[in-house]
N, C-alpha and C positions, 0 to 999 in steps of 0.2 A: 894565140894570145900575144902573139910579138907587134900586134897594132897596136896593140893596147898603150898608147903615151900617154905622160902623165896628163895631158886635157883631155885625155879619154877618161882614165880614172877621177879626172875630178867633176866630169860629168857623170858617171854611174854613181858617186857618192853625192853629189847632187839630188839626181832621182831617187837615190832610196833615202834623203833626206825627205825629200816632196810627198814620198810613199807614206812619210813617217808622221808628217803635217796633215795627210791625208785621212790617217789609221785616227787619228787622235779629232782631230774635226768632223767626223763619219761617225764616232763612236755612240752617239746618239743616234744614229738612222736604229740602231738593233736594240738599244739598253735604255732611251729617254721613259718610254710608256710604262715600261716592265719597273724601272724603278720610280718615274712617278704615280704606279698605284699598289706598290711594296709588292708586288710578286719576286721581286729581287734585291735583294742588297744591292747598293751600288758598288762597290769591291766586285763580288760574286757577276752582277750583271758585265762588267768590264773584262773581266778574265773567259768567259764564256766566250764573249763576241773575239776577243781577240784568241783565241783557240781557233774558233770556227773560221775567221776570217782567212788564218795560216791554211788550216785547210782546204778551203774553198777555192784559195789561189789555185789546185792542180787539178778545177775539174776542168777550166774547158781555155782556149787559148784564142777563140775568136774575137773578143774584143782586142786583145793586144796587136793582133794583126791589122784591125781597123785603124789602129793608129800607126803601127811600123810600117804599114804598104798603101794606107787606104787614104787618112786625111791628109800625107802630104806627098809629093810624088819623090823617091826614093832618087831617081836618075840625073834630078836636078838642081842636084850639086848642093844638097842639104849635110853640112858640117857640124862639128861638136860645138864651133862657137854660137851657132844657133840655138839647136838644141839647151844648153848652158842659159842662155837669155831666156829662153822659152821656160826655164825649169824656174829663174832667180824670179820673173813674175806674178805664173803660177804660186809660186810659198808666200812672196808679198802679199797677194792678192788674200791667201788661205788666213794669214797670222793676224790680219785686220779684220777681214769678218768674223773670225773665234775670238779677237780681242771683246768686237760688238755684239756677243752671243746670237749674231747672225747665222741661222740655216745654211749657208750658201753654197753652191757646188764649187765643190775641188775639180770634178771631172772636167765641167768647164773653164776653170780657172785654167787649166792644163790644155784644156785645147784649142783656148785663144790665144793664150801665151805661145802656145807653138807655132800658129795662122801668121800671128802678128809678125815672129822672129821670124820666119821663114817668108813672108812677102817682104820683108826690108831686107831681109839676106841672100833673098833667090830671086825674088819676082810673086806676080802673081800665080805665073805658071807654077810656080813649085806648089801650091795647095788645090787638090782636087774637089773643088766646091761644089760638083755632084755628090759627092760621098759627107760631105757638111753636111748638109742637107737633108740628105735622107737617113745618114746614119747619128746625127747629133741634133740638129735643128728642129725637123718634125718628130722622134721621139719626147726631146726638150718643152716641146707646147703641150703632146697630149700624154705623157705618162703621168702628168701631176692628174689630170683629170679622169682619166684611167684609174688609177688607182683609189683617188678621191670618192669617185663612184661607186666601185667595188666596194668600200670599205666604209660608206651609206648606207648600202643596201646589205652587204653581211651585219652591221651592227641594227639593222632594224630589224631583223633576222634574229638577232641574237635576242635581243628584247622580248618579242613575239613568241619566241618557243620558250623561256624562261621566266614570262609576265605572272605565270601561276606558283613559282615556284618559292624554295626558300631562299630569301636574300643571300643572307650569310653563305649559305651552302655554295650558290648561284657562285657569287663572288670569289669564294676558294677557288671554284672549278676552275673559272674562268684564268685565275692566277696562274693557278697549276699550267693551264693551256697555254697562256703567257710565255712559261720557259719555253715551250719547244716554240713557238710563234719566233720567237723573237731569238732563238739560235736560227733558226730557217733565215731570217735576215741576216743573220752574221754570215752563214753560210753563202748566200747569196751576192752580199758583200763582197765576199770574198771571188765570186767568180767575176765579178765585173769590175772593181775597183785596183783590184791589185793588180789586175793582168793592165791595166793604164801605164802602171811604169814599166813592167815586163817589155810594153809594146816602145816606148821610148827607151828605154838601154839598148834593146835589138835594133830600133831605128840608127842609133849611133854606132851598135858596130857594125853596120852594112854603113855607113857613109865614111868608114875605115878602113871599109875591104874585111874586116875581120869573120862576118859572114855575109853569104852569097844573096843576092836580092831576093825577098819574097821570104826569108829564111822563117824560121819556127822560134821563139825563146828556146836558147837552153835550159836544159836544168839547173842550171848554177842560177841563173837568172830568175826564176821563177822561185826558187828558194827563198833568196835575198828579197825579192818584193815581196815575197808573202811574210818574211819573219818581220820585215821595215815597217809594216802595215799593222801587220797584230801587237808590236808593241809600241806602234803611237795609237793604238787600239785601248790597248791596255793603260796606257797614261791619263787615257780618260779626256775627251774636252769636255768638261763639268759646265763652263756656260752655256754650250749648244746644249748640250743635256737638258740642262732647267731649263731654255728656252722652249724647247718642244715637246715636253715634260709637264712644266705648268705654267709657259708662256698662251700657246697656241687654244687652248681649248683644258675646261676640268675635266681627264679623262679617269672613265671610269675599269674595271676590268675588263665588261667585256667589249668596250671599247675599244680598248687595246688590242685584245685578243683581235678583232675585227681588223684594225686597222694592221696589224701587222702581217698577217696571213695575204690580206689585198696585195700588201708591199711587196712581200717576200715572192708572189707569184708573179707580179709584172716583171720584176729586177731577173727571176729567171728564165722568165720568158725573152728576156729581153737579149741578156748573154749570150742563150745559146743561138739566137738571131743575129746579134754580132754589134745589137746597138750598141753605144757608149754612152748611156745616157744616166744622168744625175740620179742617183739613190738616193741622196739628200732631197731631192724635189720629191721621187715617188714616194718615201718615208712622209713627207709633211702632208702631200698631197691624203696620203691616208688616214691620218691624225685629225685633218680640217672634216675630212668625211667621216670620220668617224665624231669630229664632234656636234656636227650640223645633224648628224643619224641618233647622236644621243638624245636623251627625254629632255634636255632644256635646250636643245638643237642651236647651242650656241657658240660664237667662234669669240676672241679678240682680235676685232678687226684691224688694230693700229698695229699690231705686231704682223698682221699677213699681209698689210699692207707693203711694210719697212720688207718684209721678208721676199715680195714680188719684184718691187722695187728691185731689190741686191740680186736678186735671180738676171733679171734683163739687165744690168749693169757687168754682171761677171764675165762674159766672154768678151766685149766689146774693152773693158776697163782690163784686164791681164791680157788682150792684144794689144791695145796701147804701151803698157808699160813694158812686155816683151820686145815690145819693137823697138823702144829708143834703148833698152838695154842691147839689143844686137847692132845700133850703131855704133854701140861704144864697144862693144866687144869684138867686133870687125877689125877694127882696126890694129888689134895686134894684143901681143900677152901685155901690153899693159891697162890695155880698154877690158879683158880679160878681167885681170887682178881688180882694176876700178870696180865692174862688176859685182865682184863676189864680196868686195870692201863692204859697197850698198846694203849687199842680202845681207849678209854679218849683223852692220849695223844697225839695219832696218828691224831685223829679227830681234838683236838683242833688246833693242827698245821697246818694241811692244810687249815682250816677256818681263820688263822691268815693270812698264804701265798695269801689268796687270796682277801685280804684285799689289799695288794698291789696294785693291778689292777683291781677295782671292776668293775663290768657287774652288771646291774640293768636294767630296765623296760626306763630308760630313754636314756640309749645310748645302749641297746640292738642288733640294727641296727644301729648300727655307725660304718661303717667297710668303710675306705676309698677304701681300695685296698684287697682283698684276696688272690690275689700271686703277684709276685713283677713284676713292670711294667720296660718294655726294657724301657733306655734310649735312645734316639735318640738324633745323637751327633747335637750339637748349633756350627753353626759360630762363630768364635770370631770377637766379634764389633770391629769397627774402634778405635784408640785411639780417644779420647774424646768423646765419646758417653757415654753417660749417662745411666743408668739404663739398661746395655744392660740384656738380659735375661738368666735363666739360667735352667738346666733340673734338674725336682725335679722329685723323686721318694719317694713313701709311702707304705710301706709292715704294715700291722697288722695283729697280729697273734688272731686266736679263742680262 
């Protein structure tokens, strides 16, 4: 621990800041469906996932390694002030898409922001873009479709063996099925989201000397990101919530059910493989299938539009911004301090912005309308008619 300086320690509270941006903008991949078709309080849905996410962090430790050994090469000369840049992006990147109840991946937020820092502060040689690639980029295209698919054909599934049944009953069931659906996601969460900072704290202290290349996270380590995680888990990002809740599709129960089970199996399938790939994306990706597999097999196209959109912008736009943050933090503890000014300030604003129009647990699902409804034109009443009626229209935005 005697590497440990204070730009080390102001990098590991960095990332479990990042972990904690990440818990809280995530919290929807496990608790949007469950609480937008009341199988869950919203309260109850947020403390589950962030349970399970804590736990989830100590099943498996490959993804963290993809990132401490894999996406950037450890030997060439990758420092905390990188690292630092790579983190203050990433949360910019995070605190603007949750401001615009955008979907959008933290994981990639995180590992352009690293690409970016690390080609301005190393070279290109410092990032192994074999390992982009196969372990970020081609899961990135097909887990949303992956999942998407599964969770079409489970929900047509579910329809079809159900079509005779009792609604009501149907619908319990399905809720009930809900809770464990949608802990499996937390749980699953948990093994892949949280080991992302585990695997950048270890990266920092091997470019410290503090452990040996290739090294494993500690335990101390893996603690800290999983507690950082479950309780921006537990805070709730209530916009992403309502976004893919009852932005993306009216889901039904066993919709959900469907779509969650799809989610929870690619994301584990995917850990123990080692990919790093966005939860956020497979989460939606099963939501769209499951709402294209429902009986009105229908999506909002202008929210998955915006939502695709912010997907192909994230790695590229938090490697941008990573980057001119590592030219200013190059240059020494006062490009440092400028830095972290930035995050401060940047964070505190947008937390102020969204003060404005708060989203909480209690009007979560309050969403009158999600695209704007056709007015259909009204007679005009006779003269003296009284209270004759008029056409009201209601758009709210996510």
């Amino acid at each position: 621990m005697e590497h440990i300086s204070f730009l080390v320690a102001v990098v590991i509270i960095t990332a479990l800041a990042f972990d904690f941006t990440n818990g809280f903008h995530d919290t929807a991949n496990a608790a949007a469906t469950a609480i937008a078709t009341g199988a869950l309080r919203p309260k109850v849905a947020v403390t589950i996932a962030a349970l399970l996410n804590f736990a989830g962090a100590f099943l498996s430790v490959k993804v963290a390694t993809t990132i401490s050994g894999g996406i950037v090469n450890e030997k060439a000369g990758v420092h905390p002030e990188i690292i630092f840049a790579a983190l203050a992006g990433a949360i910019l990147w995070n605190l603007l898409t949750w401001l615009r109840g955008l979907p959008s991946s933290s994981s990639h937020a995180l590992y352009g922001g690293l690409i970016g820092a690390t080609i301005v502060g190393v070279g290109m040689n410092g990032v192994n873009f074999d390992t982009v690639i196969t372990k970020i980029i081609i899961p990135a295209v097909a887990s949303p479709f992956v999942a998407g698919l599964a969770s079409w054909g489970a929900t047509k599934l579910a329809y079809a063996i159900t079509r005779k049944g009792n609604s009501a009953a149907t619908e319990k069931g399905f809720k009930t099925g809900q809770v464990f659906s949608s802990s499996l996601i937390s749980l699953a969460h948990g093994t892949n989201d949280a080991q992302k900072t585990m695997g950048i704290i270890t990266l920092t202290l091997v470019s410290v000397g503090a452990l040996p290349h290739g090294a494993l996270p500690p335990t101390w380590v893996i603690v800290s990101a999983g507690a950082a995680i479950a309780l921006g888990t537990y805070m709730g990002g209530w916009r992403i919530i309502r976004s893919m809740g009852k932005g993306l599709a009216d889901i039904r129960p066993p919709q959900g059910f469907a779509s969650e089970s799809a989610a929870a199996t690619v994301i584990l399938t995917s850990s123990h493989m080692g990919f790093g790939l966005s939860t956020t994306q497979v989460c939606s990706g099963g939501i769209m299938g499951a709402g294209l597999g429902g009986p009105k097999g229908e999506l909002r196209w202008s929210l998955v539009r915006r939502m695709v959109y912010t997907w192909g912008l994230t790695l590229p736009a938090a490697a941008v911004v990573s980057g001119l943050a590592a030219l200013v933090a190059e240059q020494g503890g006062w490009g440092v301090a400028l830095v972290g000014a930035v995050l401060v300030a940047g964070a505190g604003a947008m937390w102020m912005i969204s003060r404005r129009q708060p989203v909480g647990a209690d009007n979560v699902n309050d969403v009158n309308e999600v695209t704007p409804v056709e007015v259909t034109p009204v007679e005009v009443a006779p003269a003296g008619t009284a209270n004759a009626p008029t056409p009201a229209s209601t758009t709210v935005a996510a």
